[in-house]
N, C-alpha and C positions, 0 to 999 in steps of 0.2 A: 504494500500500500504506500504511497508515495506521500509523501509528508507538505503538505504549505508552509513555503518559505516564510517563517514570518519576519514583520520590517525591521530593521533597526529601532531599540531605544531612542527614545529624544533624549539627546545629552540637554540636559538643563542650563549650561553654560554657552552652549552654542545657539537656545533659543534664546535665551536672554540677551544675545549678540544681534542675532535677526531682528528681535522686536524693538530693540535700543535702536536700530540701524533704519528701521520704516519710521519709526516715529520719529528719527532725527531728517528722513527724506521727508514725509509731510510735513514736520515744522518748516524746512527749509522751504518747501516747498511755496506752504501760503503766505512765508516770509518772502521771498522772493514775487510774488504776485503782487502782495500790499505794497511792495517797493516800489514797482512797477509804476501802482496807481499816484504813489504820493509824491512832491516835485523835489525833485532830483537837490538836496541842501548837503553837503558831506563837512561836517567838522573837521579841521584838522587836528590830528592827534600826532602827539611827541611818539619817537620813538620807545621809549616805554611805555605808554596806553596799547600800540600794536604790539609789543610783543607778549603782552600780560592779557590780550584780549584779542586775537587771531580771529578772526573772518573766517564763519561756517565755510565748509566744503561747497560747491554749487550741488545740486539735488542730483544731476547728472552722474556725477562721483559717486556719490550716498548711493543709488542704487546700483550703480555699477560692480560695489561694492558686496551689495548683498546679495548681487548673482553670483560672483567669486567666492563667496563663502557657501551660498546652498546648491551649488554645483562646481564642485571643485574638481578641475580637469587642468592638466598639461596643456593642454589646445589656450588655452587662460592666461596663458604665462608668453605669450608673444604677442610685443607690443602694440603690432598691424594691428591684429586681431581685436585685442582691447580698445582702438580707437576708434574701428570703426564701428563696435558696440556702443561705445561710447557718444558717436558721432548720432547714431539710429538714435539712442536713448534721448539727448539732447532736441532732435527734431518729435520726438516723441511730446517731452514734455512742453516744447513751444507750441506743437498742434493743439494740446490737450488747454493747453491756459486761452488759444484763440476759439477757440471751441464755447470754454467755459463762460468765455467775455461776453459772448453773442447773446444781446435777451430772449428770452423766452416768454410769453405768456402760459398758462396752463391752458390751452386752449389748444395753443398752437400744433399743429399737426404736421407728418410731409406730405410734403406736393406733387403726390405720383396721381396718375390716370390710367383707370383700369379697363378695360375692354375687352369686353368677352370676344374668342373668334367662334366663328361658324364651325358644324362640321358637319360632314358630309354622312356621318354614319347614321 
């Protein structure tokens, strides 16, 4: 009788990596959106403010990040490779925030036209 594989254990240290690592992509995330909206004012800060206070990763990094850790493979580990994920990930999340900008009413519906065809049977 053939036995069911069963999954791996969840190591408890590598989920609390994952979840630390999404929640650090969607803060950044709606941090980065609010930025967006608000008008561009940058204080200047001494060099010890930035280095006591270092600037989040961009949300691009952050998930990049947490595909390298919940699929970890050799193929990961060449540079191409990472950029142009990286590259996908990046157009990913500028689609997704012009997407989100777009109003909506709840009403709002899409704009296809259905038409039934004939048939001969």
């Amino acid at each position: 009788m053939a036995s069911a594989k069963t999954p791996d254990p969840v190591n408890r240290r590598d989920f609390a990596r994952t979840i630390a690592a999404a929640t650090a992509a969607t803060a950044a995330t709606a941090l980065e959106t609010n930025a967006a909206d608000a008008p561009q004012k940058t204080p200047q800060k001494s060099d010890d403010e930035t280095t006591a206070n270092p600037a989040p990763p961009p949300p691009a990094v952050l998930v990049l990040e947490i595909i390298r850790q919940q699929y970890p493979d050799k193929r990961l580990d060449d540079q191409d490779v990472l950029q142009g994920i990286y590259n996908d990930i990046r157009g990913d999340i500028a689609r997704s925030g012009r997407l989100s900008s777009f109003p909506l009413q709840n009403a709002d519906e899409p704009g296809f036209l259905f038409a039934a065809l004939d048939s001969d049977h």
